[in-house]
C-alpha positions as CSV (number, residue, x, y, z in Angstrom):
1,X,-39.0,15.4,12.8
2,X,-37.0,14.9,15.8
3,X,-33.1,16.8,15.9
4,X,-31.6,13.2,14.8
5,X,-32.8,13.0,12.1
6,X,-32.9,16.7,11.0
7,X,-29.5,16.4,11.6
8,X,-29.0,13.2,9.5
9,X,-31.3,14.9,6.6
10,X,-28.7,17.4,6.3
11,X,-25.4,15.2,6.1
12,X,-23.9,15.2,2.5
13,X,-20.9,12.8,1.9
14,X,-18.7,13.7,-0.9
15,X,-16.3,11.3,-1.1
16,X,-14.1,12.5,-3.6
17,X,-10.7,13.7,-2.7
18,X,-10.9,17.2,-4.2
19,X,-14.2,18.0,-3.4
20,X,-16.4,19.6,-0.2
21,X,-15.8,16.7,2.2
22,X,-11.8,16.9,2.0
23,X,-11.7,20.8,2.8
24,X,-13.7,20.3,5.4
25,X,-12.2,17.5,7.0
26,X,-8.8,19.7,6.3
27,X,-10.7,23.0,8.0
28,X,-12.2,21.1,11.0
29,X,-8.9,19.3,11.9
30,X,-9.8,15.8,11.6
31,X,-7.1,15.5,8.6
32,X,-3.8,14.0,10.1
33,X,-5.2,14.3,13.2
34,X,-4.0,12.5,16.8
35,X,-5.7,9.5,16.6
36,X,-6.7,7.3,20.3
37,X,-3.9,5.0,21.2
38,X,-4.0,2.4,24.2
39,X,-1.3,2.5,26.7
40,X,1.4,-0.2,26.4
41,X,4.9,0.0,28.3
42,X,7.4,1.0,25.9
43,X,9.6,-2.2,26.5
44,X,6.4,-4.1,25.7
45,X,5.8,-2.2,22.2
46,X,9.8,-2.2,21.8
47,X,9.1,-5.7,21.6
48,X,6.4,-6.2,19.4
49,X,8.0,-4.5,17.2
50,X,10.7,-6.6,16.8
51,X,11.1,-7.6,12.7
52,X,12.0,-11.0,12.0
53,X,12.9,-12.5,8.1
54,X,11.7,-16.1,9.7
55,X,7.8,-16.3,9.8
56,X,7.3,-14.4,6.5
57,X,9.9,-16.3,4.7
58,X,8.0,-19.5,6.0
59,X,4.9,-18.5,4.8
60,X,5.8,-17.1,1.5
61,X,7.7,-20.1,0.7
62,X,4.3,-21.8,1.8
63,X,2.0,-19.2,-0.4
64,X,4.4,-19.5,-3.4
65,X,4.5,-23.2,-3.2
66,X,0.9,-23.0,-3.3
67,X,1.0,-21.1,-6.3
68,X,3.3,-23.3,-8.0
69,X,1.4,-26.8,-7.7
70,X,-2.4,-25.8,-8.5
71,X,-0.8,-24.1,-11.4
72,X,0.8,-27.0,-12.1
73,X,-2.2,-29.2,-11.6
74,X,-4.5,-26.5,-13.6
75,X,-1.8,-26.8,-16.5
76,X,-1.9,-30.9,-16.4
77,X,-6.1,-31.1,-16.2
78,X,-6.2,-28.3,-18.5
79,X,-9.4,-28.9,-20.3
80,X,-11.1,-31.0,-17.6
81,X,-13.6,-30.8,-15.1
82,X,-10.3,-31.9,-13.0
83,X,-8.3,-28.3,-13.4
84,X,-11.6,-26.5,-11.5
85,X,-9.8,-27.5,-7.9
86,X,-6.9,-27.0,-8.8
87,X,-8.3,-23.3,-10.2
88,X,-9.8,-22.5,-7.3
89,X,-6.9,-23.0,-4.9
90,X,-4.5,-21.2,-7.4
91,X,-6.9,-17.8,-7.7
92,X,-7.7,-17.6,-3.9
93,X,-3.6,-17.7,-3.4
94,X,-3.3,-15.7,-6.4
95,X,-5.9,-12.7,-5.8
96,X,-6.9,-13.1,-2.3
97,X,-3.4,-14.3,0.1
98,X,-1.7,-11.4,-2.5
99,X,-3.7,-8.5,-1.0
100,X,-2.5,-9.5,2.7
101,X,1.2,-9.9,1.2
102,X,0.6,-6.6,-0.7
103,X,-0.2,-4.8,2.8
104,X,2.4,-6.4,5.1
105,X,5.4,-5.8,2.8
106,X,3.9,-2.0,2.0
107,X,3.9,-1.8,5.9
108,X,7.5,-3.0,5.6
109,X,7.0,-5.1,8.7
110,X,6.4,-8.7,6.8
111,X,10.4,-9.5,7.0
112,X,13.1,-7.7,7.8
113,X,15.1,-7.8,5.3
114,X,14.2,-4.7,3.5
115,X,14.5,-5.9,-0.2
116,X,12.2,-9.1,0.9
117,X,9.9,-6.6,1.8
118,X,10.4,-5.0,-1.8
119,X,10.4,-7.9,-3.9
120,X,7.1,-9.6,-2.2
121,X,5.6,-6.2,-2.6
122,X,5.9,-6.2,-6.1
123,X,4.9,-9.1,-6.7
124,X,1.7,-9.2,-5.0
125,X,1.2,-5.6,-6.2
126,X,0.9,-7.2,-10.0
127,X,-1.0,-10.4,-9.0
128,X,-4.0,-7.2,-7.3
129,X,-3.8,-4.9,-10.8
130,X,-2.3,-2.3,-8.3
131,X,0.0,0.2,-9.4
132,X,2.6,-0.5,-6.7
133,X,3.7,3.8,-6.5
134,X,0.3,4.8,-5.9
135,X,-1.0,2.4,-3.7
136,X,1.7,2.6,-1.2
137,X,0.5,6.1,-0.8
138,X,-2.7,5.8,-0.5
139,X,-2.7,3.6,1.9
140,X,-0.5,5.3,3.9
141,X,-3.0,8.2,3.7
142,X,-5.7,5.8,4.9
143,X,-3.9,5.1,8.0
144,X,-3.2,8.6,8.4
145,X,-7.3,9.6,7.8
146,X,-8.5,6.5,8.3
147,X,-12.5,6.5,6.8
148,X,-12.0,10.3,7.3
149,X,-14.7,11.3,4.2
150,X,-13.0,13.1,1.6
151,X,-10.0,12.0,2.4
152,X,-9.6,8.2,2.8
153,X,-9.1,6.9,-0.9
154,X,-10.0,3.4,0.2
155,X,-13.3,3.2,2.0
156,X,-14.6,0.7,0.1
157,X,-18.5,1.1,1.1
158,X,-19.7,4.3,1.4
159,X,-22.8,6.4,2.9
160,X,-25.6,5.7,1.7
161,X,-24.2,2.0,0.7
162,X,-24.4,0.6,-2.8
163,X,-25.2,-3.3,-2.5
164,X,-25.3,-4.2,-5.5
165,X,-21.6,-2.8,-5.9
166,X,-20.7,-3.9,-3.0
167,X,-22.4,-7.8,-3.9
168,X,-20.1,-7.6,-7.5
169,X,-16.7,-6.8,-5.3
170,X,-16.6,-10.5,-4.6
171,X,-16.6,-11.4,-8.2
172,X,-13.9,-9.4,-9.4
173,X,-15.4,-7.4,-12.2
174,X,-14.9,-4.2,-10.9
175,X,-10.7,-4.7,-10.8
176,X,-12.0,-4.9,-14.6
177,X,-13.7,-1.8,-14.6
178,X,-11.9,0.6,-12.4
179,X,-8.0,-0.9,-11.2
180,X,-6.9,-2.3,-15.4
181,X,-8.6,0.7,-16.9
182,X,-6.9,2.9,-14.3
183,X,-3.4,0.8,-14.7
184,X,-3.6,1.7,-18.8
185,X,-4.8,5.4,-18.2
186,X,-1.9,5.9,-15.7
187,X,0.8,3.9,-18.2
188,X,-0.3,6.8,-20.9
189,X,-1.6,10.1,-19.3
190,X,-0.4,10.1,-15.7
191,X,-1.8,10.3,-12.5
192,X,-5.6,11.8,-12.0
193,X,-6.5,14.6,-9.5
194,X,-7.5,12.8,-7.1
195,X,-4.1,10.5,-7.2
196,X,-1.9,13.7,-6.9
197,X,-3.3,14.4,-3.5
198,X,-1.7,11.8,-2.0
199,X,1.3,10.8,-4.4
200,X,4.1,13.3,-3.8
201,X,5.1,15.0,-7.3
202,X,8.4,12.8,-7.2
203,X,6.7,9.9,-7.3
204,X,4.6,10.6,-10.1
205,X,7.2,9.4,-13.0
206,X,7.8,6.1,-10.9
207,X,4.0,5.5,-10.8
208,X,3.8,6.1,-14.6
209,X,6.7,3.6,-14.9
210,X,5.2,1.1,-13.0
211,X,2.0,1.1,-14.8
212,X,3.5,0.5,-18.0
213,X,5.4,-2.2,-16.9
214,X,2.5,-4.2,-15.5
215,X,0.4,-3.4,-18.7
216,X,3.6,-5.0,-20.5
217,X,3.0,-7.9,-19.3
218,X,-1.4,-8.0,-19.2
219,X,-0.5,-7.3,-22.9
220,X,2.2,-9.8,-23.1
221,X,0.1,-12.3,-21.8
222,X,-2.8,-11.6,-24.3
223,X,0.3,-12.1,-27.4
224,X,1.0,-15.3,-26.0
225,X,-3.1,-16.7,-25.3
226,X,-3.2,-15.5,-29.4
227,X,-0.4,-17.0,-30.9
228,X,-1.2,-20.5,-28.5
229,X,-5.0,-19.9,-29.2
230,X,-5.1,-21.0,-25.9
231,X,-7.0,-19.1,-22.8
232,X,-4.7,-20.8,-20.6
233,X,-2.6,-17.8,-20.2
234,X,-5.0,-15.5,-19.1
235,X,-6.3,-18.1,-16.6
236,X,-2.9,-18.1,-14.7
237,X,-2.3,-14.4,-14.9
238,X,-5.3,-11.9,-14.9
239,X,-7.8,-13.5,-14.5
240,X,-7.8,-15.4,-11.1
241,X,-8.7,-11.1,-10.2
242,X,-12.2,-12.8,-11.3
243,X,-12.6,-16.0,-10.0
244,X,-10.2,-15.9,-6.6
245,X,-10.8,-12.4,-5.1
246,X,-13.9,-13.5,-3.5
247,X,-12.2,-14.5,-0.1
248,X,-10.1,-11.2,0.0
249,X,-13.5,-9.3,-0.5
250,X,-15.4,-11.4,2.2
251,X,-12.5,-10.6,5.0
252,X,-11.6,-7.1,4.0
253,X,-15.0,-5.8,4.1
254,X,-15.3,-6.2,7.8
255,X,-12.5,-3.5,8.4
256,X,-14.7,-0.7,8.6
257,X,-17.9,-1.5,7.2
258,X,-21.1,-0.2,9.1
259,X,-18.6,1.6,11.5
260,X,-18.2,5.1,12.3
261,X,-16.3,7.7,10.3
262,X,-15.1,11.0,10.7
263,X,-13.6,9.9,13.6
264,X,-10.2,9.9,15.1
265,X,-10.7,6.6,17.5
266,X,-10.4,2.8,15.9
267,X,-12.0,1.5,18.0
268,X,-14.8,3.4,16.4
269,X,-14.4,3.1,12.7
270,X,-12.4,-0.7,12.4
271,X,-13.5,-4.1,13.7
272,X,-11.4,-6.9,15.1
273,X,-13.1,-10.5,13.9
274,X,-11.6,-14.3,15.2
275,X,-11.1,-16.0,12.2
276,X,-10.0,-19.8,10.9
277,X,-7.3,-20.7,10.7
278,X,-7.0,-21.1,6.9
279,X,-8.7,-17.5,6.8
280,X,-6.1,-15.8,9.0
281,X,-3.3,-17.4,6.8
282,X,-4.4,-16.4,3.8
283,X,-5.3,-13.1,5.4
284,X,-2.6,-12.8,7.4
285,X,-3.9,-12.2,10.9
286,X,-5.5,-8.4,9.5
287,X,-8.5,-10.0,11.0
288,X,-7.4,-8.5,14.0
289,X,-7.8,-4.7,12.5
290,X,-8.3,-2.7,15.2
291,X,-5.0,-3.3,16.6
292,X,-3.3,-3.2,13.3
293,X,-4.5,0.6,12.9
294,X,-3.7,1.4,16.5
295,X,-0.1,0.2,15.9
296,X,0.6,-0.7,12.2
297,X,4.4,-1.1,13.0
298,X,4.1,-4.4,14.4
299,X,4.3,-7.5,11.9
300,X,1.6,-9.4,11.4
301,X,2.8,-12.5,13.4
302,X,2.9,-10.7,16.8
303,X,-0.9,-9.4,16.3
304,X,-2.2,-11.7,18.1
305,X,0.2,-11.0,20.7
306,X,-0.9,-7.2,20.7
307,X,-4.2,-8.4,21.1
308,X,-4.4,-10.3,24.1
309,X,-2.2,-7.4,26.0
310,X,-4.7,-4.7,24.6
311,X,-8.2,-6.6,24.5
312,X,-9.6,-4.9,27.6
313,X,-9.4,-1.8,25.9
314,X,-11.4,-2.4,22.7
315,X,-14.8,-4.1,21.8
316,X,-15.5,-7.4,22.1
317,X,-14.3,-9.1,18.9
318,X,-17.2,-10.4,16.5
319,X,-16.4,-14.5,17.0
320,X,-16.6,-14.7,13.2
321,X,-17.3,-13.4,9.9
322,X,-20.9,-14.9,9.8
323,X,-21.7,-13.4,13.0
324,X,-20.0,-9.8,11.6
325,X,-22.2,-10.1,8.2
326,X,-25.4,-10.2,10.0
327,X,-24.3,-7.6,12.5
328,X,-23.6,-5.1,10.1
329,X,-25.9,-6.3,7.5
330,X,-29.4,-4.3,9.5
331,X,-26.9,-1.5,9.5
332,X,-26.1,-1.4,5.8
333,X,-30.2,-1.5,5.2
334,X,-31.0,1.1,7.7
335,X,-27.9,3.2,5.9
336,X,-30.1,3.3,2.4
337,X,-32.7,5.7,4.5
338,X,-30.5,7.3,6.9
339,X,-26.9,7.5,5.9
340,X,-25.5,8.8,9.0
341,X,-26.9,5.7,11.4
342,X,-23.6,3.6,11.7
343,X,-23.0,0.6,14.4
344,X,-21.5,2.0,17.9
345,X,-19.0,-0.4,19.5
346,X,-19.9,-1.1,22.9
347,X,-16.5,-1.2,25.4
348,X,-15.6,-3.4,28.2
349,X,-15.5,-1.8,32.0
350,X,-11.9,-2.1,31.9
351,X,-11.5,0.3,28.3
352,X,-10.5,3.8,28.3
353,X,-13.6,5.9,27.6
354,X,-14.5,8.1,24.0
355,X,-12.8,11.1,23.8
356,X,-16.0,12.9,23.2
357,X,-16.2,12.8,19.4
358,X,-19.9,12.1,19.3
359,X,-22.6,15.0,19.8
360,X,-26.4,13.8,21.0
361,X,-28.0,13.7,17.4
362,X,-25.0,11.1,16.4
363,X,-25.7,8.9,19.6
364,X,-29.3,9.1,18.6
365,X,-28.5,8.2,15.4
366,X,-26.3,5.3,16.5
367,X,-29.1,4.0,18.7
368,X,-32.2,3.5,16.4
């Protein structure tokens, strides 16, 4: 056995937030740690920066409107093969263009207006079964330990990888099993362990108010499919977490998946992918991710911007999401046998070199 893969044979990932991984990752520093950033001129990043209420109130207008007429079209075909388009445009806007809106507005970079920010947030919050308290902080901690093991509560495929989890994400069904379930449990006992490592204790009463609001209205909902005998209801507000999350699912895996953790470089651990049009509206230009996690203070419309002025510094961007599946799908079966092999980034000439996070066994690893 050569030192690779004695090395690998010994690697055990506990993901869980209270477990071995997180106090390790607390002893050995790599919690809220100084992460790689690439040199821009502060009047350049003063710029970026710059919030504007105009491009998100132009697209929301556009995603709400959206919204409105295949709902209004699903409503009039109702009971017809004709409704199914009008379906599928309303639960990819519904489930899928909400998770982008979600992040922006948590970000608090999507308008300027802060109660925009607030209201969107919401909103799009409800539409993902996400308790609006605890997700804002957990996703700040996963900017803060980004794929950091035992202490990143959204890696959403983990070492070794489970497929056929992974393969049901773009159905739904696990919002379903884990995010409604969670939603009730929070509404009457509270927050878990695992939540109150990263919700500060004055939050926890706001989370627990926010859950029972949203169950409220699932359970509203339900009254009102009942007393209609109608399914109708639950097709406009629920459901489309089944039938529309598929296109969030097939742009957000790509983040990180396959990538390095336990590092503190993103240009390690995140991927940047050139996307459609339609895609990046939907999406929001988060396909480019690397540069969103170098600098997640600038607004989604200047990403690609931030790009072009920091492109020589990061790998080459995959040209699109069927050339990033079967990139990282080898990867993801080599991962089954040896969890610690993971996809190195190559850099331009022109980037900054690795800090010197990986040790020879890792590059080894890496190389097979």
């Amino acid at each position: 056995m050569s030192i690779a893969e004695g090395q690998r044979a010994k690697t055990v990932r506990d993901y869980s937030l209270v477990g071995v991984s997180a106090r390790e990752a607390v002893e050995s520093g790599l919690a809220a740690a100084e992460w790689y950033h690439t040199d821009i001129a502060r009047k350049e990043m003063k710029a970026l920066m710059q919030r504007s209420d105009g491009p998100a109130i132009r697209d929301t207008a556009i995603w709400l409107g959206v919204l409105l007429l295949s709902a209004a079209g699903a409503i009039y075909f109702w009971g017809s093969w004709w409704s199914v388009p009008f379906f599928l445009v309303y639960g990819v806007f519904y489930a899928s263009a909400s998770d982008s809106r979600w992040h922006e507005c948590g970000h608090g970079t999507a308008f300027k207006t802060r109660w925009m920010n607030d209201v969107v947030y919401q909103i799009a919050s409800f539409m993902l079964m996400r308790n609006p308290v605890t997700w804002r902080w957990s996703h700040a901690r996963h900017h803060t330990d980004t794929i950091i093991v035992g202490r990143d509560a959204e890696i959403a495929v983990m070492r070794p990888p489970d497929l056929l989890k992974a393969a049901l994400m773009f159905t739904g069904l696990l919002d379903f099993r884990y995010s409604l379930p969670g939603l009730f449990r929070q509404a009457f006992t509270g927050l878990n362990a695992e939540e109150k490592t990263y919700v500060p204790e004055m939050e926890f009463n706001k989370a627990v108010i926010a859950a029972r609001c949203h169950v409220a209205i699932y359970l509203a909902t339900i009254a009102v499919a009942l007393a209609t005998w109608s399914f109708l209801p639950l097709m406009l507000i629920g459901l489309p977490r089944l039938y529309g999350s598929w296109h969030m699912v097939l742009t957000g895996l790509l983040q990180h998946i396959g990538l390095a953790d336990n590092v503190t470089d993103h240009r390690l651990n995140t991927r940047t992918v050139y996307m459609n049009p339609i895609s990046r509206f939907i999406y929001w230009n988060m396909n480019y991710h690397v540069e969103h996690h170098m600098f997640p203070m600038v607004p989604y419309h200047a990403l690609p911007r931030l790009h072009a002025m920091i492109k020589h510094d990061l790998p080459e961007p995959n040209p699109s999401m069927w050339h990033a599946y079967r990139e990282v799908w080898p990867v993801l079966l080599k991962q089954l046998r040896y969890e610690d092999h993971y996809l190195r980034r190559e850099l331009p000439l022109t980037a900054r070199p690795y800090r010197g996070e990986f040790h020879d066994f890792e590059l080894a690893a890496a190389a097979e």
